[in-house]
C-alpha positions in Angstrom: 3.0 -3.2 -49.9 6.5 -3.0 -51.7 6.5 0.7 -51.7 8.6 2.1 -48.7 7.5 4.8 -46.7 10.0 8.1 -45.2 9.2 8.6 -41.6 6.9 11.3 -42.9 4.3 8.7 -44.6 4.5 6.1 -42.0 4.1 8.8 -39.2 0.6 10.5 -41.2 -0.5 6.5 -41.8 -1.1 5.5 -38.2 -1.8 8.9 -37.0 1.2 10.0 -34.7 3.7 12.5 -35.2 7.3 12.3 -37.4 9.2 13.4 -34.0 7.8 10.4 -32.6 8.8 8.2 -34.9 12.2 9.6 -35.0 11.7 9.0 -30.8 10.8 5.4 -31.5 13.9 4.7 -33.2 16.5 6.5 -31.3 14.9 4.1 -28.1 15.5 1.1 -30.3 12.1 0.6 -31.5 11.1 1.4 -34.9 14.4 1.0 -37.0 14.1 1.9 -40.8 14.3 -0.7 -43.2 16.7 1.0 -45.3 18.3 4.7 -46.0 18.1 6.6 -49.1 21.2 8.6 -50.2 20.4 11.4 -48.5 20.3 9.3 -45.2 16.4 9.5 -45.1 14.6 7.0 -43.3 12.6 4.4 -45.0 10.2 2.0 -43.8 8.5 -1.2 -45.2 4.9 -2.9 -44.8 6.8 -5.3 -41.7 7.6 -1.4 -39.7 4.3 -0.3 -39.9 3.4 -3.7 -38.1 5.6 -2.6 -35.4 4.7 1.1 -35.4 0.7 -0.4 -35.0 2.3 -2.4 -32.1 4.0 0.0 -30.3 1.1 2.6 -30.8 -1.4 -0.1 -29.1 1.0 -0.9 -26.6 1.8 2.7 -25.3 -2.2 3.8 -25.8 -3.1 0.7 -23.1 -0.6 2.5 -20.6 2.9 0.2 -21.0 5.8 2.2 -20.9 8.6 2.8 -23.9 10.7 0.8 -21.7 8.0 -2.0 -21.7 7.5 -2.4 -25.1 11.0 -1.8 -26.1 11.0 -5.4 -23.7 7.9 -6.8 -25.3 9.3 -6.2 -28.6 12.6 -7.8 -28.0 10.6 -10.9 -26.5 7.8 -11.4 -28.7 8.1 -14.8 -29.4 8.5 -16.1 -26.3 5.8 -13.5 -24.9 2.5 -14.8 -23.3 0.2 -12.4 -24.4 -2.4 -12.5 -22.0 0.0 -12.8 -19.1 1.2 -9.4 -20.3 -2.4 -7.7 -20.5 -3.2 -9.0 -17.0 0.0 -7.9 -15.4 -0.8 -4.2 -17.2 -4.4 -4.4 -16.2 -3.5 -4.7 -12.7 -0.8 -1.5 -12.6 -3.6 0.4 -14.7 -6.2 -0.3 -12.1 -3.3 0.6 -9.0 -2.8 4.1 -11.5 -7.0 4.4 -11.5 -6.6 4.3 -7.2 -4.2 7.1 -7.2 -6.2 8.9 -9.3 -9.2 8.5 -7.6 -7.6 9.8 -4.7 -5.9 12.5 -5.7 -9.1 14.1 -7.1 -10.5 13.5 -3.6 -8.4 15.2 -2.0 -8.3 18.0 -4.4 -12.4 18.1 -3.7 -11.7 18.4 -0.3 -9.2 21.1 -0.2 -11.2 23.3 -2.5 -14.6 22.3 -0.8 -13.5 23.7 2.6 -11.2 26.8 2.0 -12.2 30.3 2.2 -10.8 31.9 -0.5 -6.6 30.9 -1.3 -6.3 26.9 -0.3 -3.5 26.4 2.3 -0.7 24.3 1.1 -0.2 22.6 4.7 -4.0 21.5 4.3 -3.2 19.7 0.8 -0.1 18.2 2.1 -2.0 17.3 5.2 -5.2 15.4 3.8 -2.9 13.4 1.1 -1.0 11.9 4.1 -4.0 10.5 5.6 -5.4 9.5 2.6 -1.9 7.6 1.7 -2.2 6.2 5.4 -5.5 4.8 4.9 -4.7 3.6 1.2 -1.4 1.5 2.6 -3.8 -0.3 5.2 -6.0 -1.0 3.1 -4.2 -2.2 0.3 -2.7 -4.6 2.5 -6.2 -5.8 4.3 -7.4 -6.8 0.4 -4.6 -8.9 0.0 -4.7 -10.0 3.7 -8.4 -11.0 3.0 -7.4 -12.6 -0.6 -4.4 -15.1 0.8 -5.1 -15.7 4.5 -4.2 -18.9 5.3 -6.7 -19.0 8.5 -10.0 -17.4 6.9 -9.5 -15.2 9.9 -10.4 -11.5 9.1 -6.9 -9.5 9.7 -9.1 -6.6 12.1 -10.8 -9.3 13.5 -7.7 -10.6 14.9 -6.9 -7.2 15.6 -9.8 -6.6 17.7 -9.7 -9.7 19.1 -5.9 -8.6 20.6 -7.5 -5.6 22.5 -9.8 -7.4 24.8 -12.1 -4.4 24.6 -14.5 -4.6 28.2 -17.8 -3.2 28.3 -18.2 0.4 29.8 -15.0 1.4 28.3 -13.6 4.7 26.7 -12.3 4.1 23.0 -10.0 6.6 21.6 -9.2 5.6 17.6 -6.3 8.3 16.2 -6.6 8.6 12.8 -9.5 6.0 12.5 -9.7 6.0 8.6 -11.9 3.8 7.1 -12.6 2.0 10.3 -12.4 -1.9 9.6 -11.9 -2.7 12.9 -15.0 -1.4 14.0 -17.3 -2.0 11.0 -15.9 -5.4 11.0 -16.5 -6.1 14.6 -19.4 -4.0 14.5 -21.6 -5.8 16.4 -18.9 -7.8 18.8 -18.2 -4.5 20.6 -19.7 -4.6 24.2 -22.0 -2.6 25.5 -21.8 0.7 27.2 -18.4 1.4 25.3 -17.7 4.8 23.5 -15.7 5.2 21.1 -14.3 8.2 20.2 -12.5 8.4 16.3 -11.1 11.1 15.2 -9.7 12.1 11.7 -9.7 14.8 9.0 -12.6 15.3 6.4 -11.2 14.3 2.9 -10.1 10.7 4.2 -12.2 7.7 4.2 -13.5 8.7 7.9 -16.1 10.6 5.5 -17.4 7.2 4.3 -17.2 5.6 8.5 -19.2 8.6 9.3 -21.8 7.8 7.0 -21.5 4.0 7.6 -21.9 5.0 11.8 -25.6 6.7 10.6 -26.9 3.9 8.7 -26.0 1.0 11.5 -25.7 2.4 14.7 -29.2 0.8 15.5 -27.3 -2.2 15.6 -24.8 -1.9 18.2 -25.6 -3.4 21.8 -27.1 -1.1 24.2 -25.5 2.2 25.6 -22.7 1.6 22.9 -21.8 5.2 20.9 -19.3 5.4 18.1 -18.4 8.7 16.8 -16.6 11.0 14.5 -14.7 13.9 15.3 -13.5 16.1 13.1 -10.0 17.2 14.0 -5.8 16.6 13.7 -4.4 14.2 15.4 -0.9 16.4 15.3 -2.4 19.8 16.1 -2.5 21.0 20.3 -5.8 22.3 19.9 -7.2 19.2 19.4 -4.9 17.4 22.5 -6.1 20.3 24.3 -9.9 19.9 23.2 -9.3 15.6 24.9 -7.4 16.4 28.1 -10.0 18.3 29.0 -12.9 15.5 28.9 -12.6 11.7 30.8 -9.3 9.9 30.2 -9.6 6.9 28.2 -9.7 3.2 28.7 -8.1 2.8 25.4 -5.8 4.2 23.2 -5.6 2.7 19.6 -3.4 4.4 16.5 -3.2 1.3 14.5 -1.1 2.2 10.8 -0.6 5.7 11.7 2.9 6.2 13.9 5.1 5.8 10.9 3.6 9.0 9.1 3.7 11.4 12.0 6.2 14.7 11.9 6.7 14.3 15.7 6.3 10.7 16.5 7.6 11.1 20.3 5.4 13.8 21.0 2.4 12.0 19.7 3.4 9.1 22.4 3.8 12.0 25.0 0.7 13.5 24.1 -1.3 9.7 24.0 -0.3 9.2 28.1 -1.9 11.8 28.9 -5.3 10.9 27.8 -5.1 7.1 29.0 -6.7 6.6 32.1 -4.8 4.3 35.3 -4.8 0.9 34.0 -5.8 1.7 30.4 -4.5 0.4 27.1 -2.6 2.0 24.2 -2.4 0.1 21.3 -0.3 0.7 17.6 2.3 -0.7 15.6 5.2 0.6 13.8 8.0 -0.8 11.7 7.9 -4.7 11.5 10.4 -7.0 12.4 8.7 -9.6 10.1 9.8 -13.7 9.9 8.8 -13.3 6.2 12.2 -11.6 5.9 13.8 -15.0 7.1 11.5 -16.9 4.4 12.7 -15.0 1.6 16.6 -15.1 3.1 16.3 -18.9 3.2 14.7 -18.7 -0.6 17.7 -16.6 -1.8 20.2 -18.6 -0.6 18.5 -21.9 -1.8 18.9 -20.1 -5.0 22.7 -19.4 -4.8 21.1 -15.7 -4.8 23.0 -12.7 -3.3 20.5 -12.1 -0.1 22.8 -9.7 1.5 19.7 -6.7 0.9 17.6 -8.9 2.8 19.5 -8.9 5.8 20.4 -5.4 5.9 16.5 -4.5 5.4 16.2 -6.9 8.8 18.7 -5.2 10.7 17.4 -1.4 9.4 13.7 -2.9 10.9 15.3 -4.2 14.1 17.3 -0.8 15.4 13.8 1.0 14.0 11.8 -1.7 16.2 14.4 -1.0 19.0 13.9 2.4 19.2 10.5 2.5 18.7 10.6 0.1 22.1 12.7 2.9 23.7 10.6 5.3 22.8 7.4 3.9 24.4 9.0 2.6 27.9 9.8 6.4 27.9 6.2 6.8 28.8 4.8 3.9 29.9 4.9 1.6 33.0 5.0 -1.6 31.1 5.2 -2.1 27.2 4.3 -5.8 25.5 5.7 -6.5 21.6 2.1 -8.8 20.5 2.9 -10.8 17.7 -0.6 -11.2 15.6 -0.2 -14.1 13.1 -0.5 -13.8 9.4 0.2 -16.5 7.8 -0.4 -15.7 3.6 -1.1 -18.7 1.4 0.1 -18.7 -2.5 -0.8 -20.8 -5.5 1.1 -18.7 -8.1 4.4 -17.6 -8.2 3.9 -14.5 -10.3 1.5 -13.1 -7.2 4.7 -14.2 -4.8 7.0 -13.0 -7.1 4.8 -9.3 -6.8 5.4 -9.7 -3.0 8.8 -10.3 -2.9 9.0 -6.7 -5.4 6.8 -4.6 -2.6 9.1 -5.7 0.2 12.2 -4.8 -1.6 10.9 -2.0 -3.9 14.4 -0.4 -3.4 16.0 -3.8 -4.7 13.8 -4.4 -8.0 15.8 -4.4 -11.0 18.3 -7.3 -9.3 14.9 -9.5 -8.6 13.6 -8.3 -12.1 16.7 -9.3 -13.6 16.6 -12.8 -12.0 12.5 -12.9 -12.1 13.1 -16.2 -14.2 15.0 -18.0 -11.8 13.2 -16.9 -9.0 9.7 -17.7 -10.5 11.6 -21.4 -11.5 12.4 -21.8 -7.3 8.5 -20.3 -6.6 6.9 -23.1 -9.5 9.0 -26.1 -8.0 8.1 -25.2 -4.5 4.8 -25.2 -5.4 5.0 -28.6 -7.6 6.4 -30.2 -4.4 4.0 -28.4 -1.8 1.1 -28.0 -3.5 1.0 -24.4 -2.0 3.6 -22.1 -0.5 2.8 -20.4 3.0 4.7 -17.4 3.9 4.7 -16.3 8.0 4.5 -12.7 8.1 3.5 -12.0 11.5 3.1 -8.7 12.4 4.6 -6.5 15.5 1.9 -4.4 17.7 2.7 -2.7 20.6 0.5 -3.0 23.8 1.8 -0.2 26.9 -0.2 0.5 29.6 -0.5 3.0 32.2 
């Protein structure tokens, strides 16, 4: 095709608009092949190769940004690498969606009339709650070095007794009890409670279909209810203190953490148990610090994000001996096993999300450190244990 095209033609040829083509070349995409006199765009057979290109690119979800990258590194560009890497952030995008029209389902399915804006605001926090826990439990489950199921350990760290009272705040999709489901002892009730438009919907269903199986006298149930509203603190002082306490991935989304802690001691019965973590003072943060400065990297964000965990963890500390006779830091081991530096590389982004255009703009080198480490070791093991508290009564 000799002919040239004005931005017109090109624009009516693959179907998109002339303002978007005049977009494309102000972000450095598309450039003309050549002005007229009147300073008119024109464009050759090789631009309408890119056009096609950029048109795939952006219908497949990458950003202008993206491409704008792909573009500039398309010879050195692994193709399939690329369509992988997008797969995954399109299926992360599919998640959100998923549960924002679930929430929207819920709101509209239980309100009379106008929907409250507190309840909207309220179900999407416990639906991000129960999405953060579980998004970490899949890749707990996918690189465990141990073949230890993460709420197995997690049950395993309660020492539940037989007999006992079970209170689980915010209980969510319930892993550790499905996945202990028949380990818990008999006689025990356990008493979750959550709002309707979580995934306690789907442990309410799943509490139907097994509870034939649990050991004699054993009751798990649902209730329907805030965790952050009096009525409902006034609804459990008012029956048999507990044995246990558990508000496992739940105290760093409360408005009023302190009075949550108030509220939870006086529920526990003499003796009993409340269990729940917080922010992490993780030993990962030492592996990558050690990584960085192998690397002749600047690792000074690292240590700050371990000193902003620490005074959190401190207070948090403070906090609980406020209320409780004795508090215990457990330290539940979660060791993470790699074989591919792109999946480390991913890890290293979600602990410092705040930091990611330095590690993006030394991804190269980085991923170079990850590959040889992995040449040498075979595997690379990362130690992230992680911080629950245990205060009793």
């Amino acid at each position: 095709m000799d002919k040239k095209m004005t931005s017109g033609e090109i624009a009516k040829k693959t179907g998109i608009s002339q303002k978007a083509v005049r977009l494309y070349d102000e972000k450095g995409l598309l450039k003309p092949s050549e002005y007229t006199e009147g300073n008119y765009r024109l464009y050759d057979a090789e631009a309408l190769l890119v056009l096609e290109k950029i048109i795939a690119l952006k219908q497949i979800g990458f950003s202008l940004e993206e491409i704008h990258d792909n573009l500039i590194a398309e010879k050195n560009m692994n193709i399939r690498e690329s369509l992988e890497q997008q797969l995954k952030t399109m299926e992360a995008k599919k998640r959100e969606i998923e549960r924002t029209i679930t929430c929207i389902k819920t709101v509209l399915g239980r309100s009379e009339g106008e929907p409250d804006w507190n309840s909207v605001a309220e179900i999407a926090r416990m639906i991000q709650t129960d999405q953060k826990a579980d998004d970490h439990h899949f890749k707990a489950l996918k690189h465990t070095a141990d073949n230890t199921d993460w709420y197995v350990k997690i049950y395993n760290s309660l020492g539940i007794k037989g007999n006992s009272r079970v209170l689980d705040l915010g209980c969510g999709f319930a892993k550790l009890w499905r996945n202990n489901w028949t380990d818990i002892p008999a006689g025990v009730v356990v008493d979750g409670y959550d709002l309707h438009g979580s995934w306690a919907d789907n442990f309410a269903e799943y509490i139907e279909a097994h509870k034939a199986e649990l050991a004699e006298g054993t009751q798990v149930s649902i209730h329907w209810s805030d965790v952050e509203e009096e009525e409902t603190w006034k609804q459990l002082a008012s029956e048999k203190p507990y044995t246990y306490v558990i508000a496992h991935y739940l105290t760093v989304f409360l408005k009023d953490k302190e009075l949550f802690v108030e509220r939870v001691a006086t529920v526990l019965a003499e003796g009993g148990m409340f269990s729940c973590n917080d922010h992490d003072v993780s030993s990962e943060h030492m592996f990558w610090k050690q990584a960085f400065d192998a690397m002749k990297l600047n690792s000074a964000f690292i240590s700050e994000k371990l000193k902003e965990k620490q005074t959190k963890h401190d207070d948090f500390e403070k906090l609980l001996k406020k209320y409780f006779g004795k508090v215990e830091n457990i330290k539940i081991p979660n060791n993470m096993r790699y074989d591919n530096s792109e999946e480390l590389f991913e890890r290293l982004c979600e602990h410092y999300s705040e930091n990611k255009k330095y590690l993006t703009d030394n991804k190269n080198k980085i991923k170079r450190y990850l590959d040889d480490k992995l040449i040498s070791e075979g595997e690379v093991i990362v130690t992230a244990d992680v911080d629950f508290w245990h205060c009793y009564k």
